[in-house]
N, C-alpha and C positions, 0 to 999 in steps of 0.2 A: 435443487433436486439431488446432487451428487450428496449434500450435505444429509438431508433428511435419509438417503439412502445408509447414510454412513452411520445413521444415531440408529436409525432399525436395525442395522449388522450387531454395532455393539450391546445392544439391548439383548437380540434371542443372546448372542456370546456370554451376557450373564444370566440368564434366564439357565443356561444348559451348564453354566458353570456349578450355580447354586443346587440345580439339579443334580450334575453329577456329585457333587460335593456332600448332598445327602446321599444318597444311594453307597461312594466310598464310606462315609461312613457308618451306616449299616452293616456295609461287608467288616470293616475294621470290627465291628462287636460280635460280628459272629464268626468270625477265625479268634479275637479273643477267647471266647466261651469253648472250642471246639479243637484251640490249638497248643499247646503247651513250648512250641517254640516257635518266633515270631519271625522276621522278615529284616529285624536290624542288622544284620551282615551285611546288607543291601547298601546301606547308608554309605559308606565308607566309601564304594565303589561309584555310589552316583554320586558324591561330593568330586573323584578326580575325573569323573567325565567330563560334569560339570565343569570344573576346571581348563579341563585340556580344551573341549569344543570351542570354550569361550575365544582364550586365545586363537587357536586354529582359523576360527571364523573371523577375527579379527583384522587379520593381513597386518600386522605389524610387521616391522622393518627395524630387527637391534641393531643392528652393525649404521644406521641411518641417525637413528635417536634412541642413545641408551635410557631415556626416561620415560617412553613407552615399556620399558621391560616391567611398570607395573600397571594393574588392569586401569586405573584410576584413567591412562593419558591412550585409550586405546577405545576405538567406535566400537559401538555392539553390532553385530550383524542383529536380523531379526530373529534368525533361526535361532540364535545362541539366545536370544531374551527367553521365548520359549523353552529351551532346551532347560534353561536355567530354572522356569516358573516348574516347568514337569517333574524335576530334577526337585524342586522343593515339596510338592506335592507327595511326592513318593516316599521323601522322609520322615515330611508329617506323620503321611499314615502309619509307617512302619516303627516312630515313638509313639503316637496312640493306642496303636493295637498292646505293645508292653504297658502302656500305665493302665489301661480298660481293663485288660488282662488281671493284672496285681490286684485291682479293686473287684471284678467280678469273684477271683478266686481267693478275694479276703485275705492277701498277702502282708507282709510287713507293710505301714503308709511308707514309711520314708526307705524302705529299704533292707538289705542284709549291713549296709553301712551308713546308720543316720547322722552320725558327726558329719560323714561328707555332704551327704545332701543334704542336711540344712546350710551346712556352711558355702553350697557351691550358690543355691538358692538366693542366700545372704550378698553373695559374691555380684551375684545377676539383679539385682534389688540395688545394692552400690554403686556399681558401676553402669546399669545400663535404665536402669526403670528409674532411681534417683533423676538422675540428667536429665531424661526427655521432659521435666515438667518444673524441678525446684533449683535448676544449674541457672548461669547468667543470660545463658542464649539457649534457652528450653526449647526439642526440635517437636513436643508433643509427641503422643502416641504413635509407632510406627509398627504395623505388622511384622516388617522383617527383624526388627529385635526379638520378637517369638522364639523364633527358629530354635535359638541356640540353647536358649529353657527346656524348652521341648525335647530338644535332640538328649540335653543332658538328662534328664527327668527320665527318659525311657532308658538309656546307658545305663544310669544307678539302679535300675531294675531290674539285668538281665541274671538268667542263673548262671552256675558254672561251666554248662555246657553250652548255653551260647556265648556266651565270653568265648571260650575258646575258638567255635566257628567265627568270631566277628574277628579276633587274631589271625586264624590262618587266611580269609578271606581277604583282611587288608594286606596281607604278606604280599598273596599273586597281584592282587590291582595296583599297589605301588609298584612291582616287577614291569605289570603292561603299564601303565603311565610310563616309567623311565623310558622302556623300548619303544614306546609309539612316538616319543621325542627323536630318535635316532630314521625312526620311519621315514620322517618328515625332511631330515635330510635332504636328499635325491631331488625332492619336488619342487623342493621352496626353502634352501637353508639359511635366508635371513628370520624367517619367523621365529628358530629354535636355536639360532650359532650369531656370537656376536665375533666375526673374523676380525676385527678393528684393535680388539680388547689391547690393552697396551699394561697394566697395571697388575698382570701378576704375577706372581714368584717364578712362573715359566716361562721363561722370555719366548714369544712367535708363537703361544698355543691359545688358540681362540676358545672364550669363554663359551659354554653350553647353558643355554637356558630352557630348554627344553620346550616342553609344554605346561611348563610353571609360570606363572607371573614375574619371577625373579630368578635371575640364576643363584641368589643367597639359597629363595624357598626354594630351586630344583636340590641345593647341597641339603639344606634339610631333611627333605623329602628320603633324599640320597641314605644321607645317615639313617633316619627312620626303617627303610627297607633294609640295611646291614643287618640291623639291631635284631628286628623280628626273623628275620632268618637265621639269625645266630641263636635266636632262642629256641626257635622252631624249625628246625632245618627239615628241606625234604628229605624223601625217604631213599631216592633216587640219584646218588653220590654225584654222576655227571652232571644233574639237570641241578642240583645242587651248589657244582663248581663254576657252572655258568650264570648261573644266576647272582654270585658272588664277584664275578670279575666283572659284570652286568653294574653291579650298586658301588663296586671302586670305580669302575674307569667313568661313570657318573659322577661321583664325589669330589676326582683329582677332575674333573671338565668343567667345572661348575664353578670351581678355583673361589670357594666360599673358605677365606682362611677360620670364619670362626664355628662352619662347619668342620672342617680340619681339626683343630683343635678339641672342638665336644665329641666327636668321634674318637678320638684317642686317649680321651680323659672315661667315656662310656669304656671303650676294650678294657682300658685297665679296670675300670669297676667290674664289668661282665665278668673279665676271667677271674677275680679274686672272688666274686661271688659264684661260682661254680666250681673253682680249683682252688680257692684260696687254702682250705682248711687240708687239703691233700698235703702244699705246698709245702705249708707251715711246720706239719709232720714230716716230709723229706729234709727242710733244713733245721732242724732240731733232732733229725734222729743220731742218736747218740753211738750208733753203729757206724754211722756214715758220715764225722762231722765235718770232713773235707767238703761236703754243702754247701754248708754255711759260713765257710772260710773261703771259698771260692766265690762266693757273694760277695763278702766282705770286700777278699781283693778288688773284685771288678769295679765295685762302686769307691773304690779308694782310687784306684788309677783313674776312672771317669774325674774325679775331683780334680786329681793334680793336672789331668790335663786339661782341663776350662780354667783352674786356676795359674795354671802356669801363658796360655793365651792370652788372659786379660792380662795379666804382667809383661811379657814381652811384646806379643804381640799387635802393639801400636793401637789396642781396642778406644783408646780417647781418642785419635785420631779420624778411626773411623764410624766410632758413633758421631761425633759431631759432622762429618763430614754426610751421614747418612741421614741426621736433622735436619739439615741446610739442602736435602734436595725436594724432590717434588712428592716421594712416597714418604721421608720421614713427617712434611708440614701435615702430609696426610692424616702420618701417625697422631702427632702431637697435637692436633685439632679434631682426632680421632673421628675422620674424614667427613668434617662439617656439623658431627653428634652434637659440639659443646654450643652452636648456635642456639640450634633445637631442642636442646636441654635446656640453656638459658630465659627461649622463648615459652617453655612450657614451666618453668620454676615464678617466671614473670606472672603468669597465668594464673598460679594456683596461689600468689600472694594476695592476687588482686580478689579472686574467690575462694578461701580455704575450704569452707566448709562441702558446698556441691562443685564448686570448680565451674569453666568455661562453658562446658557442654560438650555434647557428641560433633560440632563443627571445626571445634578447635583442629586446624591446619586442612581446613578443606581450601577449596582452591581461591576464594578470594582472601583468608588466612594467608597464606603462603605468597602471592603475592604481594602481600604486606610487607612480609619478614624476607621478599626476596629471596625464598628457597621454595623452587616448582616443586621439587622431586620429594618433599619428605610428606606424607600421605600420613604419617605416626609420629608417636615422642620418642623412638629409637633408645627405647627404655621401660617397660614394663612400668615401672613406677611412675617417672613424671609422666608419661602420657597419660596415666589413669589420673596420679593428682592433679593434671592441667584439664581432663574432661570429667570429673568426677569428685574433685577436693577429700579431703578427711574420709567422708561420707562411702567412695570406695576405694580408697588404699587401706581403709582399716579392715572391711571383709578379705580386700587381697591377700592380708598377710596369714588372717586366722585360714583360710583357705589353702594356701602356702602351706603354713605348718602341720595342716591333715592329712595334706597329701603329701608330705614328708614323709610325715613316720606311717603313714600306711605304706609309702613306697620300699622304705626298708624293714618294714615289720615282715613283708610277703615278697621279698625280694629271691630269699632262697626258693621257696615252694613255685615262684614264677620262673624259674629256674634266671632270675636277673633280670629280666622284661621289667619288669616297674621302676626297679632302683635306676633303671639305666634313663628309661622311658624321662622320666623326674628329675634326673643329672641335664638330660639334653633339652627340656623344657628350661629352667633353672639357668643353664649357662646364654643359651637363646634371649632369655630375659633382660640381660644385661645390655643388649644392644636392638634388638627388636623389642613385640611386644605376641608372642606365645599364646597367652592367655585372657586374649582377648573374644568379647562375644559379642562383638557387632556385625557377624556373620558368621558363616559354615563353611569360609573356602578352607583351603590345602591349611592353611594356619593351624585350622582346630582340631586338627586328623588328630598329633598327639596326645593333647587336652584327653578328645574322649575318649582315643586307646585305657588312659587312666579313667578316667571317671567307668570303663566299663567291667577292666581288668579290677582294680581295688577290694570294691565291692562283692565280686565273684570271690575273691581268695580269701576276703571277710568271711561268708559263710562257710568256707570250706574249711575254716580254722575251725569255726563255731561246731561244724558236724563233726571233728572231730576231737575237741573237747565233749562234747557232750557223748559221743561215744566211747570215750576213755573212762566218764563219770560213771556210765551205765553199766561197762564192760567190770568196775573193779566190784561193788558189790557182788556181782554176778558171778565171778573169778571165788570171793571168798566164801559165799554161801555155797557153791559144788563141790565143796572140800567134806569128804567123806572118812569120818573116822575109823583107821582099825583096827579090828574085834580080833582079839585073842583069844581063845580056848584058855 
């Protein structure tokens, strides 16, 4: 009885699903037709909902089991599966409505930038569509690889002025993500604080992981919100200055060294790309050349004094001595990466062409290789050639290199958001994997900040090329000759 009760529930549930499911789309074609800006500003915000509830509902314990800090070793509550299916829904429609949109109103097919979206396309064809069907361990057709197609497809769609509300948009929802991680404190602070932490540069400060799956992705996340508020700062100087001690003391909590690192490698790109050219003129002015001799000096005493340390200073003593303990083996095994490099180079000999598949390091994987905790190839590359062979590291790279130089092509005009945006993706690569679309978590937030900024400053080059073409005829035909007596 209970059984048959249970197959009638699940039945009207897709009966009303399918129903709802036409009727949203209906409404999706007719805000297409009627609206000229769409609803993807949303995306951003339900992806760290999404995010945060999951954990939240979760009840993990970091300080208990650091290997829980990713979603992989962590129960779903029910609410959270839900929240997460609603939370996909709502993306959908809000990429639908922009591609329906573009095709009803006869827009570019591929876009204001068609090198990128064919090549992101190409990218998602390599890497995710390849695998499920011609890799060694084919997982077949899966709905939720959709997603990320979808979500990009609408991105490379949007104009310039939604570009910019999906920037400032995600500005404040990574601000509340950070802060609702500090919320969470008071009530329950194993969920968000690992007190245990023993392994950072600050001896006795307990690691923050927020309401991120990792305290790495809360330093990510961390960095990401600097960036865009540096680019786009509020208008309101105090709410401003809080919100920037808000995304450091986030950053230094999170004690993500190679967050550290891409954040100060990003500043110096940032400010060279908005003060650089100023700079350049103050120490070359030829009024002032004490500048640049003042430079000079500084960075000559910096020298002799690193090089004067390494020479006295006993530095062989105390690297070797820093090799031989528990953070240098760390170092030098570049904290268990070279296993997991090794196990995904292993992989991709065995299949070059499509590679392992999308299983490679799930969990009966990993307890193979005796490593629970590595969920990826801790490397943009091998993991894509260990799940994907030739087939997708070869779109990887062309995709790579488009969104290079479109990052520095419109790096000035974004006042730095892209260039930086593409530095902190870029260096993340090296040790995670960025650029991955086997979902829509906190991961891909960067990804399609680019995929959505590119595009928009593509046309905006375009309109004003073409209005400089238009403007010089213009300029010389008004030229009125004159008449002398």
């Amino acid at each position: 009885m209970l059984q048959t009760g249970l197959t009638i529930f699940l039945m009207l549930g897709a009966v009303i699903a399918v129903f709802g499911g036409a009727i949203a789309l209906v409404m999706t074609i007719q805000m297409a037709k009627t609206r000229q800006q769409g609803y993807f500003h949303l995306v951003i915000p339900v992806i760290l909902l999404t995010a945060g509830l999951t954990i939240l509902l979760s009840g993990r314990s970091i300080d208990m089991n650091a290997s829980l800090l990713t979603t992989g070793g962590l129960t779903k509550h029910p609410l959270g599966i839900w929240v997460q299916r609603l939370g996909s829904i709502v993306m959908i429609l809000a990429a639908a409505e922009r591609i329906i949109s573009n095709l009803i109103q006869k827009g570019p097919l591929f876009g204001a930038a068609p090198a990128l979206t064919l090549s992101f396309i190409g990218f998602w064809a390599g890497s995710i569509g390849a695998p499920m069907f011609f890799s060694a361990h084919p997982s077949g057709f899966s709905h939720e690889y959709m997603y990320t197609l979808l979500l990009g497809l609408g991105a490379l769609l949007l104009t310039r002025e939604e570009s910019e509300q999906v920037l400032l948009t995600a500005r404040n929802a990574l601000l509340v993500f950070l802060l609702a991680g500090y919320l969470v404190l008071p009530f329950n602070s194993n969920i968000v604080l690992d007190s245990n932490y023993s392994q950072g540069l600050i001896s006795g400060l307990p690691r923050l992981a927020g309401l991120a799956p990792h305290a790495v992705t809360l330093g990510m996340l961390a960095q990401l919100t600097l960036l865009c508020l540096w680019a786009r700062p509020f208008s309101n100087s105090r709410l401003n200055m809080l919100a920037w001690l808000l995304g450091m003391a986030t950053l230094i909590l999170a004690q993500s060294k190679t967050a550290w690192i891409s954040f100060a490698v990003c500043a110096v790109a940032m400010y060279l790309t908005l003060h650089g050219h100023d700079l350049y003129k103050k120490l070359t002015d030829p009024l002032y050349p004490q500048r640049g001799i003042a430079l000079i000096l500084v960075l000559t005493i910096a020298t002799l004094i690193v090089s004067i340390s390494a020479l006295f200073g006993d530095a062989g003593n105390k690297l070797s001595h820093f090799l031989n303990s528990e953070s240098g083996a760390q170092l030098t095994s570049l904290t268990g990466r070279d296993i997991i490099w090794a196990a995904a180079l292993d992989e991709w000999a065995r299949n070059p062409i499509f590679g392992y598949g999308q299983s490679f390091l799930d969990q009966a994987y990993r307890i193979s290789i005796g490593i629970l905790n590595a969920t990826h190839g801790h490397n943009q590359y091998m993991d894509l050639l260990a799940r994907a062979g030739l087939v997708g590291a070869i779109p990887l790279t062309i995709y790579l290199i488009i969104l290079m130089a479109g990052s520095i092509r419109h790096a000035k005009a974004s006042r730095g958001i892209t260039l930086v945006i593409f530095i902190a993706i870029a260096l993340r690569a090296v040790s995670e994997v960025p650029l991955t679309l086997t979902g829509y978590g906190s991961e891909f937030i960067a990804q399609l900040l680019l995929l959505i900024l590119l595009p928009a400053y593509n046309s905006l080059s375009q309109a004003k090329q073409t209005q400089a073409k238009t403007a010089e005829p213009r300029a010389l035909g008004s030229y009125t000759p004159v008449m002398h007596p």
